[in-house]
N, C-alpha and C positions, 0 to 999 in steps of 0.2 A: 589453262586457267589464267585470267587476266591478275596484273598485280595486285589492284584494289580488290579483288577477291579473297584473295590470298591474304591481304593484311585485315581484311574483315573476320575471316575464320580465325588465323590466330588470335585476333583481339577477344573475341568470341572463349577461347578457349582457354584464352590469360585469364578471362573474369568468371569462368565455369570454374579454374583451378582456385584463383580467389576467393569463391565462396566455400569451397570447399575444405580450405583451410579456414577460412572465419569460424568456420560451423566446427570446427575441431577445437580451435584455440580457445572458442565461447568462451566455456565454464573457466578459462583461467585469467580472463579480464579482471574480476574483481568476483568479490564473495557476494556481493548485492545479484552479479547474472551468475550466480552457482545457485542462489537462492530462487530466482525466477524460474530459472531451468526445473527446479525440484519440484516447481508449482504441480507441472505433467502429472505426475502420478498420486496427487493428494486426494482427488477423488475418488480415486480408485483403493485408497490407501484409507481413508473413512468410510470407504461401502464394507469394508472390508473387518474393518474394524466395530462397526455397527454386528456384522453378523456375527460376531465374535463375543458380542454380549458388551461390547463397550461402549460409555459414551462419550461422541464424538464433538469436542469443544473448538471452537475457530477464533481464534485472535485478527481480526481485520485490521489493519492501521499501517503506520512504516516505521521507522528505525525505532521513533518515540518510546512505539505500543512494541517492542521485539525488546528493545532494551528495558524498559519500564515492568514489565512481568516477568516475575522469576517462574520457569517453569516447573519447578520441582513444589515449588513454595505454592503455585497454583492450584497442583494436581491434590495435593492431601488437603487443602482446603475445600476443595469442589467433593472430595469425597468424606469428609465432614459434612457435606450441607446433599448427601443422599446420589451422588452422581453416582456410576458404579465403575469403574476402573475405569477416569478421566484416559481417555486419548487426544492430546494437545497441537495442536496446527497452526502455524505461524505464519498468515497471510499480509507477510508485513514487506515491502517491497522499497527500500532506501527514495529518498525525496520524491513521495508520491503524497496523493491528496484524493478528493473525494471522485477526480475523474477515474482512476487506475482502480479507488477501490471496488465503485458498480462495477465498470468492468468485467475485474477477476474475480469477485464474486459470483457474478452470471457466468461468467466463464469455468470458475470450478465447481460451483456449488449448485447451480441452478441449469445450467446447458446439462451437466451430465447426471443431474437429477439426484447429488447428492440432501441428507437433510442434515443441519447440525444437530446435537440435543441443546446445544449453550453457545451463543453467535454474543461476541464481545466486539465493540467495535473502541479505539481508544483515538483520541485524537488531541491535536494541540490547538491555540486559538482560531486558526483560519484553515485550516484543511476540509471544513466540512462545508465552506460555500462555494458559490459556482466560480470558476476561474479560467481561464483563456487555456487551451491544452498546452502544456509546458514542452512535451516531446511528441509530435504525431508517431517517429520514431518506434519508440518504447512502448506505446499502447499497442500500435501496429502488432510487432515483432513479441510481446511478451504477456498482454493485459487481455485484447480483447478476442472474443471468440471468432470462429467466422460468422457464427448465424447473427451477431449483432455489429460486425461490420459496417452495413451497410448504413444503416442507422446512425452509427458513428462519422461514416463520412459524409453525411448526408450532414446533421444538426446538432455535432458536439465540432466541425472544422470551419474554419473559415476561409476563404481564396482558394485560389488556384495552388499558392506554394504549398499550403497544410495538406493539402491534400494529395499533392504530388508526392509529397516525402512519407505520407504514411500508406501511397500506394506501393512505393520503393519498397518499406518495411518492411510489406507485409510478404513481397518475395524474396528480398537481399536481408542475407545476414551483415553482409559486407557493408552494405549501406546502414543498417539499425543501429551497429555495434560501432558507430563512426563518434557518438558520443561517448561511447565509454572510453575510449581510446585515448582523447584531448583533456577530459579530467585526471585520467589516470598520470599521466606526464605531467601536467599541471599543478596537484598535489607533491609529485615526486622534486619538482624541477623548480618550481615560481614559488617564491619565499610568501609566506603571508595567505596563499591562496586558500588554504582551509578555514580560516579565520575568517577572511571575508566571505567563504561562503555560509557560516555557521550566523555571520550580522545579517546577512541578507533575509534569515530565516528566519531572525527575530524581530525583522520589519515587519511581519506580517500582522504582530501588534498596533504597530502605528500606523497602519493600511487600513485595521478596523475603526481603528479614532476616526481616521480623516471622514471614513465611505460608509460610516454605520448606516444612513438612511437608503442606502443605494444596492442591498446586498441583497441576492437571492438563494435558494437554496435547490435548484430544479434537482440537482442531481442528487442531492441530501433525499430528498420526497420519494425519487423513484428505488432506492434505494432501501430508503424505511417501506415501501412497498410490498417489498419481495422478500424482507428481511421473516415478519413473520408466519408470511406460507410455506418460507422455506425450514425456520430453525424452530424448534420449540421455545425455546428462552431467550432472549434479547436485551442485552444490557450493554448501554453506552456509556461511555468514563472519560474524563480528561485528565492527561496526562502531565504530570509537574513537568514544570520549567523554572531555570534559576530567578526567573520575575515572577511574582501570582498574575495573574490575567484575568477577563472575563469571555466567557465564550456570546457567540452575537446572540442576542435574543432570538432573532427569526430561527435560529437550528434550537437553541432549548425551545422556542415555542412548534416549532418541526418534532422533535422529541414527544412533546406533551399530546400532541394531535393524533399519534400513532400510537401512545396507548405504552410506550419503549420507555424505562425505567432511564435518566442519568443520573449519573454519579457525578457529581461538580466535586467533592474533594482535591482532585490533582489540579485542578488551577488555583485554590485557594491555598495551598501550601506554602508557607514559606522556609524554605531550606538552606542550611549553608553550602557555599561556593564549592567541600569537598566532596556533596553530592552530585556535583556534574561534572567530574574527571576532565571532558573535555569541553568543559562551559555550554553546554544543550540537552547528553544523554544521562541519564540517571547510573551509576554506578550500583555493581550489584549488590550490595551489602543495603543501600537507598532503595533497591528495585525490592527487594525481599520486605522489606516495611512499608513500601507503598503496596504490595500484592496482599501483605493481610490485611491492611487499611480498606483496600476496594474489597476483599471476602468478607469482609465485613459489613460492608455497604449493601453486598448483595445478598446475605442473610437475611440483616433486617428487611429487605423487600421483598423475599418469598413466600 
């Protein structure tokens, strides 16, 4: 057997044993991929639950819509307003937006032919317009299905790179989980670095000043699409931030076209500073009074 043989198989074998431990260590990167990993079994987990006489409720959004809903405070109000033993689903996946949400919704809710009774989607001011994919990455490895793959690589990527790294993805753990890695040290190590990344997320206010006239909402549309064949009930809500905000016209006027109830409360809110613990997420004691606030909202419209 020639050298360069020999250094090809071990290399080979260094990057088989690599992912192998990738795929072990997953779930201990961060609680955001303990959280994705759980996604697996959610369908199966509300088929299940459906048969069982319960009904099956899904929170779409990310950190905002997970912290923002107290779930206990949810369930006794949904079963005040006739659900019958709420069973609650948290498809809220850390700095995601409206590309990851179609996705994983087709991917758990609609690929495996689940239906919800009560589909909430919650959102901040810019996550429900169209945006450049943030991680081909993450979608890869975590969001999208295989049957809609294709699709995605086709007319949600752009170039050669986008689509090289979330062809990587979609076989390398090793490769997908290469960002969780660099934030997690980052946080741990670089002074200041959570802070900027929490300003970075409040820019997306001043992103809608500047580009109001230039914003679309493709993936908002396909979304409100599928949302009512799949779920009985459909209500959309925005979520407080320590500023009030407006959400863009084109998605409330997206909303209104599909027939999908929102709730604008949570951007109109004006709250003190110790409702954001860490200056973005609602603390829970805040989370329990914004969750009767929208059972509220969603009474009066049934």
């Amino acid at each position: 057997m020639k050298a360069e043989t020999k250094v090809v198989i071990v290399l080979l074998l260094f990057l088989l044993l690599a992912e192998v431990v990738a795929r072990i260590v997953e779930p201990h990167l961060s609680k955001d991929v303990q959280e994705v990993i759980s996604y697996g079994d959610m369908a199966d987990s509300a088929i299940l639950a459906r048969e069982d006489g319960c009904s099956v409720v899904v929170l779409l959004g990310n950190s905002l819509t997970r912290t923002g809903i107290d779930a206990e405070t949810l369930r006794d109000g949904l079963i005040r307003l006739g659900y019958h033993r709420p069973k609650i689903f948290y498809l809220t996946p850390d700095s995601t937006g409206i590309n990851e949400w179609l996705a994983t919704y087709r991917k758990h809710f609609v690929v495996s032919g689940g239906r919800p009774d009560l589909l909430l989607v919650g959102t901040g001011p810019g996550h429900l317009l169209d945006q450049p994919v943030r991680s081909p990455e993450k979608l890869a490895a975590f969001h999208v299905s295989r049957r809609d793959s294709w699709e995605v690589f086709c007319k949600w990527l752009s170039g050669a790179g986008e689509r090289s790294r979330f062809l990587l993805a979609s076989v390398s753990r090793l490769f997908a989980n290469r960002e969780r890695i660099r934030p997690r040290l980052f946080y741990s190590y670089v002074p200041g670095f959570e802070e900027t990344s929490q300003r970075i997320n409040a820019n997306e206010t001043e992103i809608l000043k500047t580009n109001g006239d230039s914003l679309t909402i493709t993936r908002l549309n396909q979304l409100l699409g599928i949302a009512a064949p799949t779920a009985s009930d459909v209500f959309a809500f925005s979520v407080p931030l320590p500023e009030p905000y407006q959400l863009p016209a084109v998605a409330v006027e997206a909303f209104a076209n599909q027939d999908v109830v929102l709730i604008e409360t949570g951007c109109e809110l004006s709250w003190p500073l110790d409702a954001f613990p860490d200056g973005y997420h609602l603390s829970h004691d805040y989370s329990v009074r914004f969750t009767k606030e929208l059972l509220r909202q969603i009474a009066s419209h049934r």
